[in-house]
N, C-alpha and C positions, 0 to 999 in steps of 0.2 A: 437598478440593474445589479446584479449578484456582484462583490468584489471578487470572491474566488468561488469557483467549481470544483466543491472533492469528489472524486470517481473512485467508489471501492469496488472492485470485482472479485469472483472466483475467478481462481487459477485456470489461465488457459479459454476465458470466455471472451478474448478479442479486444480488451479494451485500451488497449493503445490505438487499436484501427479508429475506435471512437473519439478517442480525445484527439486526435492528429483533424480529424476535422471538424473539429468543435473549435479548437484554436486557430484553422485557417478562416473559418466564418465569422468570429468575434474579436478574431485580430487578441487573443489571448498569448500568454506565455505556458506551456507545458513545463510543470517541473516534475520530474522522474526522480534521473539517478543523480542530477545537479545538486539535486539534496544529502545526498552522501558531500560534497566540498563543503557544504557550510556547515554540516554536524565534524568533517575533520577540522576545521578551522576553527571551530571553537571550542575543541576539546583537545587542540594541539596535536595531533596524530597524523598519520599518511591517509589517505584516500582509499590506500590499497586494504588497509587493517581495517577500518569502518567497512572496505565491500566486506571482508570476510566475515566480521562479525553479523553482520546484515545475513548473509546468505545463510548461517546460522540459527538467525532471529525462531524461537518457537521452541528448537528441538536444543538449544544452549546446554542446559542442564545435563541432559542425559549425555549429547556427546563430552562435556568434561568430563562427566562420571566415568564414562570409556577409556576415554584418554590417559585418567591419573588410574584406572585400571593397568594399561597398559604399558606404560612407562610413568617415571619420577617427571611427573607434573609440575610440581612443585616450585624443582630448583629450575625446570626451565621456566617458567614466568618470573622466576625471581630477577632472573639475569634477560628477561624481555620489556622495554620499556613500555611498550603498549598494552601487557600484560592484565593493567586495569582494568582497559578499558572494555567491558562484559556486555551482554544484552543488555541489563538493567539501565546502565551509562547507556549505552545504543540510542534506551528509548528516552532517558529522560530528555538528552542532546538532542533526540528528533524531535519534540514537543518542541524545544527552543525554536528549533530551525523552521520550522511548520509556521509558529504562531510569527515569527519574524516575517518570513514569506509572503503570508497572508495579509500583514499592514502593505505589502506594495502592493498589492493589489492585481487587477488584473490577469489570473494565473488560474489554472486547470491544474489541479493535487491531483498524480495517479497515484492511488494505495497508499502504503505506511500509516495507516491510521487516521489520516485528514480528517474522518466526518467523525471520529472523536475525542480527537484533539480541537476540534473546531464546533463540537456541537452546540456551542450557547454563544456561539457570535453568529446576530442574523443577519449579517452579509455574507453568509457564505452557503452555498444552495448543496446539497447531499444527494448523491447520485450511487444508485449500488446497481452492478451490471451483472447479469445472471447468465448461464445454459444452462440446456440438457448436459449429464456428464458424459454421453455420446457425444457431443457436437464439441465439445472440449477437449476431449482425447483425441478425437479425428482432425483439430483444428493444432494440435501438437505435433501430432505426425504429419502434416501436412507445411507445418511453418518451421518445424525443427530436424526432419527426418528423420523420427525417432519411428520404433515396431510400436507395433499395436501395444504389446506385453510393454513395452519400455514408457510409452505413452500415458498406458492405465497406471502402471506404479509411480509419476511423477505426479500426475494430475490428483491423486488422492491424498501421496505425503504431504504436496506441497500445500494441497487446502486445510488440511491437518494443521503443518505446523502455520498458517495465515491466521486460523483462529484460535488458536493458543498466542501465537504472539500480539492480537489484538483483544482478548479476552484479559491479557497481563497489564493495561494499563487501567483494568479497572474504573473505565468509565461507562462501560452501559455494553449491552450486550451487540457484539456485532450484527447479527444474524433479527434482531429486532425491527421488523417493519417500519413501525413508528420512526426509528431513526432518520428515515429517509423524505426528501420530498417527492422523491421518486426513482423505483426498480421499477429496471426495463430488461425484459428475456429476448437477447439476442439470436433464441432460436427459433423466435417469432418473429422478431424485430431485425431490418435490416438495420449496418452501422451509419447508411446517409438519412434514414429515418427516424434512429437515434436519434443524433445528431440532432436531428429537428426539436426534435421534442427536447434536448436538455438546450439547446440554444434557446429556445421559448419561454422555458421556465428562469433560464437566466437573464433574459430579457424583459420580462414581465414581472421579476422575482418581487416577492412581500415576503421572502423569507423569515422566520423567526425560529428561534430556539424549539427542541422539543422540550415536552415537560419532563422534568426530573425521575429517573426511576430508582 
């Protein structure tokens, strides 16, 4: 049986509704946003400066550039003590926190990178969850009450900056099939039918590594 389940999705394709019952049927643990405490605890920082860096993650670069456009940049980090700590730090601390996670076992990874921080341990089974980009922006407005127009412009940045920020740890291409032992299109696929099918494969799992690319 799999020790851990990483679920990477597009932005906006439901996949918390999936993993919410994927760990009620396997008696898993969900880790999310629990994973920001353990990269601030071991980088010494607030929780609150890791979310903000976190919500950052992808588009980092450019908004500094903004920023020390804007105002003296500079001296404010200097006089900020968390001021260090950047995306780069972000990701290297989530690598830590991930591969630590993953020795307990037991656990459902949503997003941050799981299936390639984790791709050459074959305990751990790769799950990448898919839509239509219709069915994503209707599924934004309808969970966030955001407009249509407000919907579409989220749903694109943010898939935007997910693949820049998982393209930057340089270990294999997100968007790679192979990666996976299994994408499932949730605008096909119901989340309790999901659910089946990644409870199955982590049940039955012979996971192994992908090959090297």
């Amino acid at each position: 049986m799999a020790r851990v389940i990483s679920i990477s999705r597009q932005y906006g394709a439901g996949a918390h509704l999936v993993s919410e019952r994927v760990v009620a049927r396997l008696g898993y643990r969900l880790v999310d946003r629990e994973i920001l405490d353990h990269i601030a605890s071991q980088a010494g920082i607030s929780s609150q400066w890791v979310e903000k860096v976190e919500k950052g993650v992808g588009d980092w670069i450019n908004r500094a550039i903004a920023e020390w456009l804007a105002t003296n940049v500079r001296t404010r980090y200097l006089h900020d003590p968390s001021s260090g700590f950047d995306e780069e730090k972000y990701r290297r601390f989530l690598g830590q926190a991930i591969h630590q996670i993953a020795k307990e076992g037991r656990v459902v990874l949503l997003g941050r990178g799981g299936q390639l921080i984790l791709r050459d341990d074959p305990l751990v089974v790769r799950v990448h969850l898919v839509a239509e980009e219709a069915d994503r922006i209707q599924r934004l407005m309808e969970c966030l009450g955001y407009s249509r127009e407000r919907a579409e412009q989220v749903a694109r940045r943010e898939e935007k900056k997910r693949l820049s920020f998982l393209r930057a740890f340089d270990l294999g291409d997100p968007e790679d099939p192979l990666l996976y032992h299994l994408t499932i299109n949730l605008s096909l696929v119901d989340y309790d039918r999901a659910a089946d099918f990644i409870c199955g494969l982590a049940e039955s799992s012979g996971a192994k590594a992908p090959a090297a690319t």
